[in-house]
RONU-514550 format. One record per residue (C-alpha): residue in three letters; x, y, z; residue number from 1. Coordinates in nm, 2 decimals. Last residue first. Layout:
REM residues N
type,c1,c2,c3,seq
ala,X,Y,Z,NUM
...
***
This chain:
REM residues 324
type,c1,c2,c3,seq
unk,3.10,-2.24,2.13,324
unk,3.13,-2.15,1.75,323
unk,2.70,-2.29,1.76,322
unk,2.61,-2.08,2.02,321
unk,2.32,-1.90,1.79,320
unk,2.46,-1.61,1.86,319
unk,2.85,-1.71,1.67,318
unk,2.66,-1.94,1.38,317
unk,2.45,-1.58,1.31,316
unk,2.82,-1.41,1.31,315
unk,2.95,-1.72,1.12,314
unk,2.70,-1.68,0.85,313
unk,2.73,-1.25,0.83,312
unk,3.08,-1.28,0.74,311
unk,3.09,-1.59,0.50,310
unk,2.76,-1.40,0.32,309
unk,2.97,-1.07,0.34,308
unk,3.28,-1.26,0.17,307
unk,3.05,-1.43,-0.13,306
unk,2.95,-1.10,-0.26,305
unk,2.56,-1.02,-0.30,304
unk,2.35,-1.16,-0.52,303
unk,2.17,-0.92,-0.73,302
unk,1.80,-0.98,-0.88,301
unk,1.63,-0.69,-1.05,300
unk,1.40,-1.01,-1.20,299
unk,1.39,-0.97,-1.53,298
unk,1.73,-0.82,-1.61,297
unk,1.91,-0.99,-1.32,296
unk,1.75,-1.29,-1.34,295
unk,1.83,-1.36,-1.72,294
unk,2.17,-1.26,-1.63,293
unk,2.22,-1.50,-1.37,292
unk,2.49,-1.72,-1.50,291
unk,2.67,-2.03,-1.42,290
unk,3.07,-2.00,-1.53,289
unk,3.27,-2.29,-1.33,288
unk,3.15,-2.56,-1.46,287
unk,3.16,-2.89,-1.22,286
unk,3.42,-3.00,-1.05,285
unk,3.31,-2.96,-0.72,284
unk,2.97,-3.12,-0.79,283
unk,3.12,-3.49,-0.93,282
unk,3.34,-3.47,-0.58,281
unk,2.99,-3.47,-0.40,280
unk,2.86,-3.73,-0.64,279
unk,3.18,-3.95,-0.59,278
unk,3.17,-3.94,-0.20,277
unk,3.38,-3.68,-0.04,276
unk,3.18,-3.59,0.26,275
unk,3.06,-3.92,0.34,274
unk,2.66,-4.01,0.40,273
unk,2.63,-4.26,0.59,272
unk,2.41,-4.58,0.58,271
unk,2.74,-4.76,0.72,270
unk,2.74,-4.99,0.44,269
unk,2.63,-4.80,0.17,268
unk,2.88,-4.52,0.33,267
unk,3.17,-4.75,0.33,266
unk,3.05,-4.86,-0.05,265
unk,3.04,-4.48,-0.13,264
unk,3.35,-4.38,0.05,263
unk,3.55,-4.60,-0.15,262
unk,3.42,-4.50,-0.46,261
unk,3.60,-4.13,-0.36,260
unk,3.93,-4.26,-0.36,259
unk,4.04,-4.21,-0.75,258
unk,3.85,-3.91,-0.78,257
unk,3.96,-3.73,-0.47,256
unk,4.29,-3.82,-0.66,255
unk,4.23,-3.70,-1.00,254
unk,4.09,-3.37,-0.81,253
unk,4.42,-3.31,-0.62,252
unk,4.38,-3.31,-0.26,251
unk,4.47,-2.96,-0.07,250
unk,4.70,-2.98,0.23,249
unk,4.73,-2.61,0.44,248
unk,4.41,-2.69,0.63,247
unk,4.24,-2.29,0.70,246
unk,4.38,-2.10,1.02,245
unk,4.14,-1.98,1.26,244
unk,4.15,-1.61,1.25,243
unk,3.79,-1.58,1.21,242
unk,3.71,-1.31,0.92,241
unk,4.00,-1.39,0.72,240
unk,4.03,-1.78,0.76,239
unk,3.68,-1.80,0.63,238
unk,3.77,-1.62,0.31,237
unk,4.08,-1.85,0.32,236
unk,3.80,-2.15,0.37,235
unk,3.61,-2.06,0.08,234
unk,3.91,-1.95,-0.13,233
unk,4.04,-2.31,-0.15,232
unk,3.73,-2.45,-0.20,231
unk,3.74,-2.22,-0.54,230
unk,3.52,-2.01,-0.56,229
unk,3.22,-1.91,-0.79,228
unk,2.97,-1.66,-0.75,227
unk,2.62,-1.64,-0.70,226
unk,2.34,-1.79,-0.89,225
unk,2.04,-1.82,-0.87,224
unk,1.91,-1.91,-1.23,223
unk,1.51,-1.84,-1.38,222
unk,1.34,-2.10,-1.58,221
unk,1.02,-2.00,-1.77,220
unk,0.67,-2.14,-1.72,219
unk,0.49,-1.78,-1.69,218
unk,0.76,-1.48,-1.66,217
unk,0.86,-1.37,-1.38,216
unk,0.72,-1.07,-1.21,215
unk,0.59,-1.10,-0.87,214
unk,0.67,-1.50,-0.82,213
unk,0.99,-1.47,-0.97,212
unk,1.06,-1.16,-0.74,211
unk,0.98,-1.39,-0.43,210
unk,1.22,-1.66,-0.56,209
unk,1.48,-1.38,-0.65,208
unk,1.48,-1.25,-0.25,207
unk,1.48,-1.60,-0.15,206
unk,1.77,-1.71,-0.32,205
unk,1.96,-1.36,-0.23,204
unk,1.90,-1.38,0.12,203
unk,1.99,-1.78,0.07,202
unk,2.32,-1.61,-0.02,201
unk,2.49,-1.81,-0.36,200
unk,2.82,-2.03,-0.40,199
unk,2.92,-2.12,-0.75,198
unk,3.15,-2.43,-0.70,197
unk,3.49,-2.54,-0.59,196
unk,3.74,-2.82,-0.67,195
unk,4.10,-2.92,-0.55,194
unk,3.96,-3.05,-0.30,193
unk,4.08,-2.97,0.10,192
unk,4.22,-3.12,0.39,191
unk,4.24,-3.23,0.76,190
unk,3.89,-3.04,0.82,189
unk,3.78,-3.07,1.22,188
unk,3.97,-2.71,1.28,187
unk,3.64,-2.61,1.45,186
unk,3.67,-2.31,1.24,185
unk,3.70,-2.50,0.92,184
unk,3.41,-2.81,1.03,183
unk,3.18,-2.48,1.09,182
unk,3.24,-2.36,0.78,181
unk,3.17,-2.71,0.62,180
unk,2.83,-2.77,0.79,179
unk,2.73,-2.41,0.68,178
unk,2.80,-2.57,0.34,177
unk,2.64,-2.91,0.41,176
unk,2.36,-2.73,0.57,175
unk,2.30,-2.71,0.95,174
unk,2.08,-2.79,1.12,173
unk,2.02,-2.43,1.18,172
unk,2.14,-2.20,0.89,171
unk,1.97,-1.89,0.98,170
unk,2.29,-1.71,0.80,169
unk,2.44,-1.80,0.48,168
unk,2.50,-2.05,0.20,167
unk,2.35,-2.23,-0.08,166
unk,2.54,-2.36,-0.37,165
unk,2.31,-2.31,-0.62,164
unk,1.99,-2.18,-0.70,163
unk,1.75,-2.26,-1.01,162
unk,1.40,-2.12,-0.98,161
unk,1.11,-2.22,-1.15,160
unk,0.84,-2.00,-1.22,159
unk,0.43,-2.05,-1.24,158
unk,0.07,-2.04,-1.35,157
unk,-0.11,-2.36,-1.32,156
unk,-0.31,-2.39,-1.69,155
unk,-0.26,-2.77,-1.83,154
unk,0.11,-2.68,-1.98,153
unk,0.20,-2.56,-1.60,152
unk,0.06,-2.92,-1.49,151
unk,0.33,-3.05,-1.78,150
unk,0.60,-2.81,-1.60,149
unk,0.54,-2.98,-1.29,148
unk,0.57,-3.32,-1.42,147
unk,0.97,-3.21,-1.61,146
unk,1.05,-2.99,-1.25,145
unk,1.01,-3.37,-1.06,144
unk,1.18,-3.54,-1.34,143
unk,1.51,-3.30,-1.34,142
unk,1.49,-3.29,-0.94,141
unk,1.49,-3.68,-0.99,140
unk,1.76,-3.71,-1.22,139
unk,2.01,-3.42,-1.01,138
unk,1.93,-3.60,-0.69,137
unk,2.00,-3.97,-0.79,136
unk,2.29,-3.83,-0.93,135
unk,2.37,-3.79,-1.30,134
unk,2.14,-3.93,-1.57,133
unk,1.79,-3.95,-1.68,132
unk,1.77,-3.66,-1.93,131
unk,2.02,-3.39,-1.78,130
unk,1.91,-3.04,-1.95,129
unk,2.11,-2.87,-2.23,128
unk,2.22,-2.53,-2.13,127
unk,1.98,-2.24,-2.24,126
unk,1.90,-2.10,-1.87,125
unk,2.28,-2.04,-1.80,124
unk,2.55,-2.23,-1.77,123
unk,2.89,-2.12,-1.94,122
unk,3.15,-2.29,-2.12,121
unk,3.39,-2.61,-1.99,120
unk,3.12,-2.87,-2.02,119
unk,3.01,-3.14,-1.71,118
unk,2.74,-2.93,-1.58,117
unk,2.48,-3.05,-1.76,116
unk,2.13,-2.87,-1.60,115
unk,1.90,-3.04,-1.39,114
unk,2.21,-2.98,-1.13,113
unk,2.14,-2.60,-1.05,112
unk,1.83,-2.68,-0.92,111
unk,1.41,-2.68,-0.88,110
unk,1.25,-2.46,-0.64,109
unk,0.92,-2.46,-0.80,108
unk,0.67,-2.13,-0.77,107
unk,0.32,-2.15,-0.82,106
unk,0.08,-1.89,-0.90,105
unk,-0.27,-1.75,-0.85,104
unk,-0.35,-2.10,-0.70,103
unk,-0.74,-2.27,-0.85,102
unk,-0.74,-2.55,-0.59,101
unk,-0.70,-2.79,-0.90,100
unk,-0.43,-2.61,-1.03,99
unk,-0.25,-2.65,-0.69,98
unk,-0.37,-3.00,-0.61,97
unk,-0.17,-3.11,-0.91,96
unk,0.13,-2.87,-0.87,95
unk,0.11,-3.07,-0.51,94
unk,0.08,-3.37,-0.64,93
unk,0.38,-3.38,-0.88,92
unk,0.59,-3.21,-0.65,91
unk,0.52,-3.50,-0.40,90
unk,0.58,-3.76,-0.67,89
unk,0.91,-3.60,-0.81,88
unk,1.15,-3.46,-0.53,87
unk,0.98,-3.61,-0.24,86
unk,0.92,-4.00,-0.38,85
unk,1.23,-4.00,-0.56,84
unk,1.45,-3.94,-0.30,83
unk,1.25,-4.13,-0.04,82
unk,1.31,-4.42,-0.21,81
unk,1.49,-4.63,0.02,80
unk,1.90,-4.58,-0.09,79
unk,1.89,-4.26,-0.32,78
unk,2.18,-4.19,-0.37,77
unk,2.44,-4.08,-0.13,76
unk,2.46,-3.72,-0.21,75
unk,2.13,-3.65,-0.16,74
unk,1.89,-3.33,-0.10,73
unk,1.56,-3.41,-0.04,72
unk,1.30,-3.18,-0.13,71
unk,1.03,-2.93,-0.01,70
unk,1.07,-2.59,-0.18,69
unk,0.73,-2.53,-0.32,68
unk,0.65,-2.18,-0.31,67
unk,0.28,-2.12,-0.33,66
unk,0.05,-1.83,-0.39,65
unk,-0.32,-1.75,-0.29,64
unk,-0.40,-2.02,-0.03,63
unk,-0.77,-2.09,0.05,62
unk,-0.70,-2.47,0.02,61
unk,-0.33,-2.55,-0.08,60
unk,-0.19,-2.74,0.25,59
unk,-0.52,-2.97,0.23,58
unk,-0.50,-3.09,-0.09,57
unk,-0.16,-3.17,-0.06,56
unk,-0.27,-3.38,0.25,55
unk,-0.51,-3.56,0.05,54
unk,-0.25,-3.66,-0.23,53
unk,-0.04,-3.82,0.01,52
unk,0.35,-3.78,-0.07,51
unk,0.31,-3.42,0.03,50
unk,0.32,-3.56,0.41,49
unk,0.18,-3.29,0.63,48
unk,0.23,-3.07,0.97,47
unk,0.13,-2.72,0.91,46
unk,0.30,-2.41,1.06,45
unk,0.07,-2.13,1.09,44
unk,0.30,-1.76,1.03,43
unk,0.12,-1.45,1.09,42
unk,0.22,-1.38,1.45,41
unk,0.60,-1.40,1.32,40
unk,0.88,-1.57,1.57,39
unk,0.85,-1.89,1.37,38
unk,0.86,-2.23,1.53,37
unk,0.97,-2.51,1.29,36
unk,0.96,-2.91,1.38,35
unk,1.07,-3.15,1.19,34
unk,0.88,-3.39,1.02,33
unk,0.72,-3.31,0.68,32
unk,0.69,-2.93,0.74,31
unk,0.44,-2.66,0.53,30
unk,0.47,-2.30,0.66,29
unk,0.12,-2.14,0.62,28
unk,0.22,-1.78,0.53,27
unk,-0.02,-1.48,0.62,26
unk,0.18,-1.21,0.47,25
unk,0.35,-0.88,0.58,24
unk,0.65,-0.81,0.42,23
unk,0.80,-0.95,0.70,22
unk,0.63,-1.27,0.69,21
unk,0.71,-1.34,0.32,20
unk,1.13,-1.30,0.43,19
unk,1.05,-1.53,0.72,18
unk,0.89,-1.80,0.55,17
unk,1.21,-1.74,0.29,16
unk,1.45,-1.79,0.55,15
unk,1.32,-2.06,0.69,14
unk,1.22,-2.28,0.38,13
unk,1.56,-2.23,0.25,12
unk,1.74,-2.38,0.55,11
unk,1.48,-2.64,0.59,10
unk,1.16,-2.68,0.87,9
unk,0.94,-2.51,0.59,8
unk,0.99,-2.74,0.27,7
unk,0.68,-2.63,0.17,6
unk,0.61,-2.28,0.16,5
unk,0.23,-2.15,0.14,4
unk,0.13,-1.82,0.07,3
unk,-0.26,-1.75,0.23,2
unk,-0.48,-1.45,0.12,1
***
């Protein structure tokens, strides 16, 4: 039988396309727009829109399984649309067109940031959810997961998965993360934030999504966390294993707070999206304790330490010519 991954041509989507193929699956990898070629015989990359409900249709017949990890990841709002449209309508549909098409089960990469961040304790699966506020890509990830759960209500089996921070090799556009380690070795970061976040192996992400779909538990939430750091101790880790040496000036929060408004009315008008904008600064002060127990004793899952993932990301970033 057939396991389909949305989100195909992304940095997730990759790596976990690749993770089913080696176990030995037919996967029908599901892209919007970009292109994706997969070194696996048993891969068939599909071209759709998940906004249509015909296309949907289409990417689900004859498939066992599903992992939907199509979205679009803002920290700019959400300026035509498109935000909304991917991360709620398109889920919407294609949970629709799974329970419809009769899917064995279904598994919905949702986030970190449907959950309220803003308190000093610990996150984990009990934390009070976001209810139409935060980013434009926290509120509609917390809508999109909200419609899929009510097709979960009407009979689709599924998960939902929860990662954070996601980093590591196979990262080729790249992410904002791998983005960052390459800005620190290209010495093209003046300064740091006084902020950090809980930073987790997309290894590790895919290795609990594919466990969630084996043996989690019908409709419940499941965290992927790894481990926080400080930005600080990102780029000394990435110091360490490349020699180049990390920006010595680190902003204080109440300041990167202070200017980051700026950058959203230059990157409104630029129709850019600015490193330090006030939902990127919102992220790096966020809670500091997010926990994957629940994943760990259900799931076997075990993220690995943040310095190997640093390690083996600029080793891939080194043969894919991208340190050149």
């Amino acid at each position: 039988m057939v396991t389909v991954v949305t989100g195909a041509s992304g940095f997730i989507g990759r790596v976990l396309v690749e993770a089913l193929a080696a176990e030995g699956r037919s996967v029908r990898a599901v892209v919007h727009a970009s292109p994706a070629d997969f070194d696996a015989p048993n891969v068939e990359v599909v071209r759709a829109d998940l906004r249509d409900p015909g296309d949907a249709r289409r990417v689900v017949d004859g498939a066992e399984a599903v992992f939907h990890f199509a979205s679009i990841i803002s920290l700019s709002g959400d300026r035509d649309g498109a935000v909304e449209a991917t991360n709620v309508g398109a889920a919407e549909r294609l949970a629709e067109a799974s329970l419809a098409g009769g899917i064995r089960r279904f598994v919905h990469c949702s986030t970190i940031h449907v959950f309220d961040l803003r308190g000093s304790g610990p996150v984990d699966e009990a934390t009070a959810r976001l209810e139409g506020v935060g980013s434009a890509y926290s509120r509609t990830k917390a809508e999109g997961e909200r419609r899929v759960r009510a097709v979960f209500a009407r009979g689709l089996s599924g998960v939902v998965v929860h990662p954070t921070a996601v980093v590591g090799p196979g990262d080729h556009r790249p992410s904002r993360t791998g983005q960052v380690l390459l800005d620190l070795v290209h010495r093209r970061l003046p300064a740091l934030v006084a902020g950090g976040f809980d930073w987790v192996d997309v290894r590790d992400v895919c290795a609990g999504a594919i466990a969630a779909e084996q043996r989690g538990r019908d409709g419940d939430s499941y965290i992927l966390s790894g481990h926080w750091h400080s930005a600080r101790e990102l780029a000394a880790i990435a110091e360490a294993h490349t020699g180049v040496r990390a920006p010595r000036i680190t902003v204080p929060m109440w300041l990167a707070r202070s200017t980051a408004p700026l950058a959203d009315v230059v990157g409104r008008v630029a129709r850019r999206e600015f490193r330090f904008s006030s939902e990127a600064i919102e992220a790096l002060d966020a809670a500091r304790e997010i926990r994957h127990d629940k994943a760990a004793r259900e799931l076997g899952y075990a993220p690995r330490p943040l310095a190997a993932t640093v390690a083996d990301t600029y080793r891939w970033f080194e043969s894919a010519g991208a340190l050149a």
